[in-house]
Structure formats: C-alpha cells, structure tokens
PyMOL Python script that loads the backbone (N, CA, C, O; Angstrom):
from pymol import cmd

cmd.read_pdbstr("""\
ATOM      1  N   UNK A   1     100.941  61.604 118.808  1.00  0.00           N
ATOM      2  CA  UNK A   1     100.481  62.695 117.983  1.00  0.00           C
ATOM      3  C   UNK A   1     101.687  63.337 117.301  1.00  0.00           C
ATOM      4  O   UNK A   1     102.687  63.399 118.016  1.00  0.00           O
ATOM      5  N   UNK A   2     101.828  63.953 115.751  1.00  0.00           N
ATOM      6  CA  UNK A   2     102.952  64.037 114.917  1.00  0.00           C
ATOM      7  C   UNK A   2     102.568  65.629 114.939  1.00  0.00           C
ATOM      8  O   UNK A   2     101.472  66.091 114.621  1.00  0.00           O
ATOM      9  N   UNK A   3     103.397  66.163 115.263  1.00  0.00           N
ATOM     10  CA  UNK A   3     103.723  67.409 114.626  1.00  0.00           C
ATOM     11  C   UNK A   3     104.134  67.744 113.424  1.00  0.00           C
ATOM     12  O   UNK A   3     104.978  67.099 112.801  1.00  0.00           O
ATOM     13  N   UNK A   4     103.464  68.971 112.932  1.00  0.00           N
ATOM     14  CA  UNK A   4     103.663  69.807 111.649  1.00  0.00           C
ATOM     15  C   UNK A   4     104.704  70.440 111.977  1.00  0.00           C
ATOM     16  O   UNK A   4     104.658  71.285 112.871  1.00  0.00           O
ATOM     17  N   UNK A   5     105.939  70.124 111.257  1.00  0.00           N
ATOM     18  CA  UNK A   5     106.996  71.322 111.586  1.00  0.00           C
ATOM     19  C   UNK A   5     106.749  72.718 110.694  1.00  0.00           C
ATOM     20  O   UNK A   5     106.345  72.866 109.541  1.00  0.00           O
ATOM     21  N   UNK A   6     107.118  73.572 111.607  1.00  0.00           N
ATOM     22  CA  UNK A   6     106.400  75.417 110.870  1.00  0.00           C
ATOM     23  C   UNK A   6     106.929  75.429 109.433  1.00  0.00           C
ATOM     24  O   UNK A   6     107.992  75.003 108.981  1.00  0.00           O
ATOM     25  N   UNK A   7     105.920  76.019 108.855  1.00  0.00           N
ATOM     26  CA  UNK A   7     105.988  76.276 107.671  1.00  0.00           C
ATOM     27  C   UNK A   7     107.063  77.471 107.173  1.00  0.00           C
ATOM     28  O   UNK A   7     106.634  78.567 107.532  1.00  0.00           O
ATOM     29  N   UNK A   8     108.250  77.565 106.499  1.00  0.00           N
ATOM     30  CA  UNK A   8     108.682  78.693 106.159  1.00  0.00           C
ATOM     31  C   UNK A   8     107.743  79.759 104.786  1.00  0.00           C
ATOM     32  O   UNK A   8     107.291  79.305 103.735  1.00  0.00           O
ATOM     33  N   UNK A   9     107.696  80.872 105.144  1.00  0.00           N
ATOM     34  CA  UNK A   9     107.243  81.691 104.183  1.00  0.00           C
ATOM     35  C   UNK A   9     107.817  81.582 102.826  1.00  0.00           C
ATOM     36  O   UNK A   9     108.743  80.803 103.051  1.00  0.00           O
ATOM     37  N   UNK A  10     107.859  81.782 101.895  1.00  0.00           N
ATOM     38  CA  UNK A  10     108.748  81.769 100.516  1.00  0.00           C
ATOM     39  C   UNK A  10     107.841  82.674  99.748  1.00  0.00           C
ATOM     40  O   UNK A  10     106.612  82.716  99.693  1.00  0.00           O
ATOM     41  N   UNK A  11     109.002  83.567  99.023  1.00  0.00           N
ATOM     42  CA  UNK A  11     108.313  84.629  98.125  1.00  0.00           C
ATOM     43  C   UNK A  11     108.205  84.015  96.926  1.00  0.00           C
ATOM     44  O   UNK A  11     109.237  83.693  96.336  1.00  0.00           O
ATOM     45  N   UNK A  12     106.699  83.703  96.265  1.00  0.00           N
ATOM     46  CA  UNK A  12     106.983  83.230  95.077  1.00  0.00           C
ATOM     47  C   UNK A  12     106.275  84.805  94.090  1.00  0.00           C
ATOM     48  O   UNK A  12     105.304  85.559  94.160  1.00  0.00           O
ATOM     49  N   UNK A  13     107.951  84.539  92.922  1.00  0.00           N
ATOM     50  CA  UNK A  13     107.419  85.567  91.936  1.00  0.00           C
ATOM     51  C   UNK A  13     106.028  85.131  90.998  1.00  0.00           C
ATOM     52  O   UNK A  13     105.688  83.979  90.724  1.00  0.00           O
ATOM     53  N   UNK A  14     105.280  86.502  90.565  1.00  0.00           N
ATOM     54  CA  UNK A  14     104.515  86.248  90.077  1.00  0.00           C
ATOM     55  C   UNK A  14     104.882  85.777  88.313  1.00  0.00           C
ATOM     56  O   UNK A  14     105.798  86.446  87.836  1.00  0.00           O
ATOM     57  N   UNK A  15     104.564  85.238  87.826  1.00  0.00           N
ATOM     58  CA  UNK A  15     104.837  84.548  86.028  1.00  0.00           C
ATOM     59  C   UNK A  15     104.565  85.845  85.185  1.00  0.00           C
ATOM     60  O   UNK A  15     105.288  86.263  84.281  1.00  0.00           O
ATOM     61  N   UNK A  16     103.577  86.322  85.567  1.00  0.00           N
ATOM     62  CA  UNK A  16     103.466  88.048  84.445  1.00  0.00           C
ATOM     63  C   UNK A  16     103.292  89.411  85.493  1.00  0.00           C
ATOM     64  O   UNK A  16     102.566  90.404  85.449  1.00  0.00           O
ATOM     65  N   UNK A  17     104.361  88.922  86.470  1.00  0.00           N
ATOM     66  CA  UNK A  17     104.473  90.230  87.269  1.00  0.00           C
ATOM     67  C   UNK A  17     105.536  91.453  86.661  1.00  0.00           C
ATOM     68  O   UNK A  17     106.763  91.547  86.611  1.00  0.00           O
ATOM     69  N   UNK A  18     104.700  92.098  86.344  1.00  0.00           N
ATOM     70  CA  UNK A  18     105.573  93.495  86.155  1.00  0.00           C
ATOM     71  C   UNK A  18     105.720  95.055  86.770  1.00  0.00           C
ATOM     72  O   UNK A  18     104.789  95.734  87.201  1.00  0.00           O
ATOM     73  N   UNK A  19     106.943  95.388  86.707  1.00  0.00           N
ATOM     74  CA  UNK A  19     107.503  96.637  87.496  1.00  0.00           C
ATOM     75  C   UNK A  19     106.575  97.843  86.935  1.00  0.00           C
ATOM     76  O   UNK A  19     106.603  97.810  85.705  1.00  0.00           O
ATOM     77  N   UNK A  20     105.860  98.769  87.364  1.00  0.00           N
ATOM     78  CA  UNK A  20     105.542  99.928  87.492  1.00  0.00           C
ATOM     79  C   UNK A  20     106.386 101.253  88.152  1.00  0.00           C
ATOM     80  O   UNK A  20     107.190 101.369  89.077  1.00  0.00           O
ATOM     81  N   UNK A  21     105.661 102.352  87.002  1.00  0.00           N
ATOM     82  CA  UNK A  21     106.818 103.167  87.866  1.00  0.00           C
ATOM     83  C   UNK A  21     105.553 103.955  88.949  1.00  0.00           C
ATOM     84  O   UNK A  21     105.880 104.970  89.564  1.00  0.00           O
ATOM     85  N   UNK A  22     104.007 103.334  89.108  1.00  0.00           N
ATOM     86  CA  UNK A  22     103.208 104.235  90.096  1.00  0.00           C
ATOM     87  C   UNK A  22     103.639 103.772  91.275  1.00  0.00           C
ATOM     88  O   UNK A  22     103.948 102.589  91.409  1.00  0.00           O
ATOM     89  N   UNK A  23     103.698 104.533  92.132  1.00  0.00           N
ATOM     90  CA  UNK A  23     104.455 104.703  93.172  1.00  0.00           C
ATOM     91  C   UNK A  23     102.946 103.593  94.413  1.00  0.00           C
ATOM     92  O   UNK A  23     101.724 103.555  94.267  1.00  0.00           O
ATOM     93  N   UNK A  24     103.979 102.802  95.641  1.00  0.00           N
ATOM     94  CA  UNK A  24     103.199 101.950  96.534  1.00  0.00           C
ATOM     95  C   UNK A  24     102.181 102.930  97.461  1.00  0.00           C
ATOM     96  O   UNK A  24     102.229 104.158  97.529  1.00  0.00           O
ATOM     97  N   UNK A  25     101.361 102.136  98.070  1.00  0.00           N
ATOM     98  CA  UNK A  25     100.304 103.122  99.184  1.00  0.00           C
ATOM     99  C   UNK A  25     101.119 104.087  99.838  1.00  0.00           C
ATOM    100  O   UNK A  25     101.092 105.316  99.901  1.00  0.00           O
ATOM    101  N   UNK A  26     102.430 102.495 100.678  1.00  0.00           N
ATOM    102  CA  UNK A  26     103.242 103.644 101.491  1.00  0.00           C
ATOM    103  C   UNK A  26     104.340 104.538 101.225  1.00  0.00           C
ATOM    104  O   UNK A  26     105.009 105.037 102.130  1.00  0.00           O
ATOM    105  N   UNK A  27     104.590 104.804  99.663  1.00  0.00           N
ATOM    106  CA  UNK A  27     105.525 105.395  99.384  1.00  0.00           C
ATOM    107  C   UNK A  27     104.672 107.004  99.050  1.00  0.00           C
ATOM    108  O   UNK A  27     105.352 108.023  98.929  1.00  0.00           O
ATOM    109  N   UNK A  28     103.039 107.049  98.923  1.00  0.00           N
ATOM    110  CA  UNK A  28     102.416 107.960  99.346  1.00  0.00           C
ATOM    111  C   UNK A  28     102.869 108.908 100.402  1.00  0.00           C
ATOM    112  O   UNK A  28     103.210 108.315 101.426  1.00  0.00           O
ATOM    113  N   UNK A  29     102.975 110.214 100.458  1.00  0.00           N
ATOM    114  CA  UNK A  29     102.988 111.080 100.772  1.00  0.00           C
ATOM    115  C   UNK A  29     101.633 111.123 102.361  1.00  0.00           C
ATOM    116  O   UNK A  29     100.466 111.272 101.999  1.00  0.00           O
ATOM    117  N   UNK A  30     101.821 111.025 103.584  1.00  0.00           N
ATOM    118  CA  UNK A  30     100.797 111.074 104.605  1.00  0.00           C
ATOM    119  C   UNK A  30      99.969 111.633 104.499  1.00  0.00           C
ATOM    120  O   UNK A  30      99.013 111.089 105.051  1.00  0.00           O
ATOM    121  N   UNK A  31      99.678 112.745 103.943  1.00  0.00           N
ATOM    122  CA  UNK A  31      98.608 113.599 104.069  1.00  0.00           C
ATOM    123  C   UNK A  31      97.527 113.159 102.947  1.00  0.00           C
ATOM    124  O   UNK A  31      96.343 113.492 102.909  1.00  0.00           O
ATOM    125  N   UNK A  32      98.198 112.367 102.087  1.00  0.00           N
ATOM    126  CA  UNK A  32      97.655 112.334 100.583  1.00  0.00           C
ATOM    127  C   UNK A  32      96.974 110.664 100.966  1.00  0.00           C
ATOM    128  O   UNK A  32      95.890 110.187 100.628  1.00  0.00           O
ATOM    129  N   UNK A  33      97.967 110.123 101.701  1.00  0.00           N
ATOM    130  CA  UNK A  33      97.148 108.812 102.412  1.00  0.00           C
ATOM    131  C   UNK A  33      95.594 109.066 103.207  1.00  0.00           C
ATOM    132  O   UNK A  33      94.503 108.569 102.926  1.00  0.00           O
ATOM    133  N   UNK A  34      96.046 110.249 104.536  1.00  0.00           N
ATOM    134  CA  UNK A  34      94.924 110.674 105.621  1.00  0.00           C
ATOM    135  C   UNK A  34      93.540 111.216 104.155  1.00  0.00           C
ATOM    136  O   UNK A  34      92.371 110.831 104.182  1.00  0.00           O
ATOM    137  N   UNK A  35      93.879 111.741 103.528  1.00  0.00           N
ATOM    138  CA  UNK A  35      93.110 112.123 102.507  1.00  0.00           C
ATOM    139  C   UNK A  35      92.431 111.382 102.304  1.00  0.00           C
ATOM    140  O   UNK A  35      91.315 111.432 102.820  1.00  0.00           O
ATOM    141  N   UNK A  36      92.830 110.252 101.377  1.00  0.00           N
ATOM    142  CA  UNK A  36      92.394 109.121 100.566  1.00  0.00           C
ATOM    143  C   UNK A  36      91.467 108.406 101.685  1.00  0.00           C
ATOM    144  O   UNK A  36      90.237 108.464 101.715  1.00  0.00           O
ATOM    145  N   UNK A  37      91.944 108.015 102.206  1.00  0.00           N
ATOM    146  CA  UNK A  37      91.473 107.477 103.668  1.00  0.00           C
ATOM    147  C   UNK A  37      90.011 107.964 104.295  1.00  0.00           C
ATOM    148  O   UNK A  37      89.101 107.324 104.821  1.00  0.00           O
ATOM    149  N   UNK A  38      90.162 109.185 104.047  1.00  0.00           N
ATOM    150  CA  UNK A  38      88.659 110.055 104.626  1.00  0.00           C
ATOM    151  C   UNK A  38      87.880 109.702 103.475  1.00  0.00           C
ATOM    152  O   UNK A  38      87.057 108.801 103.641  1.00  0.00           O
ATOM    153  N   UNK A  39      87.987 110.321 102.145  1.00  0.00           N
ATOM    154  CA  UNK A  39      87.163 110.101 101.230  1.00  0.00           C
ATOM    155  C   UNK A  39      86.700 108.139 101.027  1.00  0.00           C
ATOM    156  O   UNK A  39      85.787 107.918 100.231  1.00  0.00           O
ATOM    157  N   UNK A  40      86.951 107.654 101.305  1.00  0.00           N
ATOM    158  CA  UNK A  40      86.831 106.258 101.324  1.00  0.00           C
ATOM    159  C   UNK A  40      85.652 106.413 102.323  1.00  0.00           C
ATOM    160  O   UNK A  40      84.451 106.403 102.051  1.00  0.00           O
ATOM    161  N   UNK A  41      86.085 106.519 103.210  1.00  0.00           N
ATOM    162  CA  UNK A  41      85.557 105.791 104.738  1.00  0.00           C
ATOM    163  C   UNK A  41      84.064 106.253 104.507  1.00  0.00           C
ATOM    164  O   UNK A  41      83.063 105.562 104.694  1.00  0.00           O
ATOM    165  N   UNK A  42      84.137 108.127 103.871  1.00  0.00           N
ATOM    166  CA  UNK A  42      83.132 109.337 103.786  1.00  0.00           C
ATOM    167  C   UNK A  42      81.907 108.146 102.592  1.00  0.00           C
ATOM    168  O   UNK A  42      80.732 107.922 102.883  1.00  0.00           O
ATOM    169  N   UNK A  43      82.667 107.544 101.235  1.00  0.00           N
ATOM    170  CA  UNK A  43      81.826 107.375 100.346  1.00  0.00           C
ATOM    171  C   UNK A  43      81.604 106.191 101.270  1.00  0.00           C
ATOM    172  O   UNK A  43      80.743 106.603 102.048  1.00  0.00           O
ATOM    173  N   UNK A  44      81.927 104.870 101.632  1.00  0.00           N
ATOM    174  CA  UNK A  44      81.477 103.682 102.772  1.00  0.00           C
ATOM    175  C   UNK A  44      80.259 104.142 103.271  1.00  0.00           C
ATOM    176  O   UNK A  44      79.156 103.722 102.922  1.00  0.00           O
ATOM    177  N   UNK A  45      80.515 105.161 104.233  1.00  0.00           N
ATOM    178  CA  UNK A  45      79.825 105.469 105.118  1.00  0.00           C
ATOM    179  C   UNK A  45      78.273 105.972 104.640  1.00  0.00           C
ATOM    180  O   UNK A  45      77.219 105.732 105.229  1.00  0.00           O
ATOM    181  N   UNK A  46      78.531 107.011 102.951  1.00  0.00           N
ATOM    182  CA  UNK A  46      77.082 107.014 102.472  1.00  0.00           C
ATOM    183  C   UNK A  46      76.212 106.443 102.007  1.00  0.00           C
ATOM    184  O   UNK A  46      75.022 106.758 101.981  1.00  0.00           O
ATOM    185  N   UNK A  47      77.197 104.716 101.209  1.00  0.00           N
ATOM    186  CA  UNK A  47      76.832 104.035 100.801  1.00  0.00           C
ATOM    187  C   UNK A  47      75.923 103.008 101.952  1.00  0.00           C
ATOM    188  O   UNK A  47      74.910 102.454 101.525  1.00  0.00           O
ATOM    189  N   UNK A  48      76.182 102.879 102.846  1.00  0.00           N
ATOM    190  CA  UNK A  48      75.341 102.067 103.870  1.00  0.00           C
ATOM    191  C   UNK A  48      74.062 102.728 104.045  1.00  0.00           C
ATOM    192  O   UNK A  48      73.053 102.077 104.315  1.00  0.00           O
ATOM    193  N   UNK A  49      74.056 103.714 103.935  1.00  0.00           N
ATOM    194  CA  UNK A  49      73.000 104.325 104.270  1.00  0.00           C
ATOM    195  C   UNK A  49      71.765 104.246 103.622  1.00  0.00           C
ATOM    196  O   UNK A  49      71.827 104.338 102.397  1.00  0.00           O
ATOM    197  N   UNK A  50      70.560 104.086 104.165  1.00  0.00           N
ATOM    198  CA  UNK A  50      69.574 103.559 103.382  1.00  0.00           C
ATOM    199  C   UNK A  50      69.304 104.494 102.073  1.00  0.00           C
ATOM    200  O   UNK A  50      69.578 105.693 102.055  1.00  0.00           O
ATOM    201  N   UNK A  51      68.715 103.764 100.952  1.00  0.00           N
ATOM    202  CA  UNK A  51      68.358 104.715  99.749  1.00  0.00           C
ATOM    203  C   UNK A  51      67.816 105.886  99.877  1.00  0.00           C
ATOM    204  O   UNK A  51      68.247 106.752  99.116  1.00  0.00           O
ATOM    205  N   UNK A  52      66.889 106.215 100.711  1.00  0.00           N
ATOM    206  CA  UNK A  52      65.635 107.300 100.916  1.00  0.00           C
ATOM    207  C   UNK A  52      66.679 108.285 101.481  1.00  0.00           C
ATOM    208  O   UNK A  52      66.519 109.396 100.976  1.00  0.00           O
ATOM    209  N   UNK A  53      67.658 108.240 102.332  1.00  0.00           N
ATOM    210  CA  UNK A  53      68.445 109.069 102.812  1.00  0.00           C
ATOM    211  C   UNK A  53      69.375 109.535 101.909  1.00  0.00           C
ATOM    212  O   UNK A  53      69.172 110.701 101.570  1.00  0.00           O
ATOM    213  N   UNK A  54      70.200 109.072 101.479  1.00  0.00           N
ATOM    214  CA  UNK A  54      71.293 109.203 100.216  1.00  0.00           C
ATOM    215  C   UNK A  54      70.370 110.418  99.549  1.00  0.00           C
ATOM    216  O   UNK A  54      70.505 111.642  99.579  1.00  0.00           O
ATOM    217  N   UNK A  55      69.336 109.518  98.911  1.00  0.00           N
ATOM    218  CA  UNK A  55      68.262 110.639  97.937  1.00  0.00           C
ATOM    219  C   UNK A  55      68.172 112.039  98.655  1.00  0.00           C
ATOM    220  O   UNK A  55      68.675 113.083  98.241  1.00  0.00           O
ATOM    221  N   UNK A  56      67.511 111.884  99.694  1.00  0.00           N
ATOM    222  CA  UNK A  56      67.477 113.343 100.382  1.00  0.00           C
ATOM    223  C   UNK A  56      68.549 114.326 100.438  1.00  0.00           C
ATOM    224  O   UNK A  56      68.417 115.527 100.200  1.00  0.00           O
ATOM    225  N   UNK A  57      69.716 113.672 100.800  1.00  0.00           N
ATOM    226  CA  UNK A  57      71.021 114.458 100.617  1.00  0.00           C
ATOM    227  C   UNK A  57      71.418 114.961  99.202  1.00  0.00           C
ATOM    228  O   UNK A  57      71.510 116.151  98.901  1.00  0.00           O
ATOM    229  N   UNK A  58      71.694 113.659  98.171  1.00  0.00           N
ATOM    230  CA  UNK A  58      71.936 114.562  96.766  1.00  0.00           C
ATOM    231  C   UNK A  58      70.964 115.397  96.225  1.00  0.00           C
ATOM    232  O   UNK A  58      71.148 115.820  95.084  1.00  0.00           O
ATOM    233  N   UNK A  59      69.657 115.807  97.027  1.00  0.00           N
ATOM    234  CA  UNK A  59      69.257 116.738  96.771  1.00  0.00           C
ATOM    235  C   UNK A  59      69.890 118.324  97.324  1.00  0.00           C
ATOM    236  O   UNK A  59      70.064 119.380  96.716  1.00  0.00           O
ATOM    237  N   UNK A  60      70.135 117.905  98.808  1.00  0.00           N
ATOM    238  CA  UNK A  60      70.997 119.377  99.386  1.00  0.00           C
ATOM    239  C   UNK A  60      71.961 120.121  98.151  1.00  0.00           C
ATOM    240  O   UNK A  60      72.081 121.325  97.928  1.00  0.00           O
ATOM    241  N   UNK A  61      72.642 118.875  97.385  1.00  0.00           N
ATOM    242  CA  UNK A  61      73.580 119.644  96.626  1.00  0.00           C
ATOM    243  C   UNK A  61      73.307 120.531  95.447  1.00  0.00           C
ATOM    244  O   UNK A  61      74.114 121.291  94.912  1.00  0.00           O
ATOM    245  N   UNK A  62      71.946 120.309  95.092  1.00  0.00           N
ATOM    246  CA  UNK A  62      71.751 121.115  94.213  1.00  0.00           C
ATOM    247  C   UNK A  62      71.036 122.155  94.776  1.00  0.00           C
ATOM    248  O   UNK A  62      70.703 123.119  94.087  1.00  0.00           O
TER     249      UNK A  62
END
""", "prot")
cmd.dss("prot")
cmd.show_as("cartoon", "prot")
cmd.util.cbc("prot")
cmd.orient("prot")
C-alpha cells in the first residue's frame, strides 16, 4: 500500500485580487463584533420561525 506524502498548503494569489482599505472581521473593534454577532443570530433566529409567528410579532411593532 503507497502512501500520499502530506500535502503542503501554498498561498495562491488571487488574478483580480485587490487591496481595500475596509478594515477585516478581526481588525473589528469586540464590541462592534459581539454586536454584529447578536443581530445576526437575533434575524436567524426570526427567520426560522414559522410565517404565522413572524406575522404576529411585526404586528407588536406597530
């Protein structure tokens, strides 16, 4: 039986990769991450939720 010798990783650049100056997830500020993070999880979490329910709620808001 032949062994696969391990594969090395290699960074390949992208052909129309370009530099931005918006800043990475983790160069985010923590709180502004924990933030982002809640509101995500918050809209996820309403979106599963069956239609008839959702409805009932965007009514509370008005």
């Amino acid at each position: 039986m032949r062994h696969r010798p391990a594969r090395r990783h290699v960074y390949q650049t992208e052909l129309f990769e370009t530099e931005t100056d918006r800043p990475s997830w983790r160069e985010l500020p923590a709180r502004t991450r924990e933030t982002v993070t809640s509101l995500v999880a918050q809209l996820l979490s309403e979106l599963s939720q069956p239609r008839q329910t959702r409805r009932a709620k965007e009514g509370e808001h008005e």
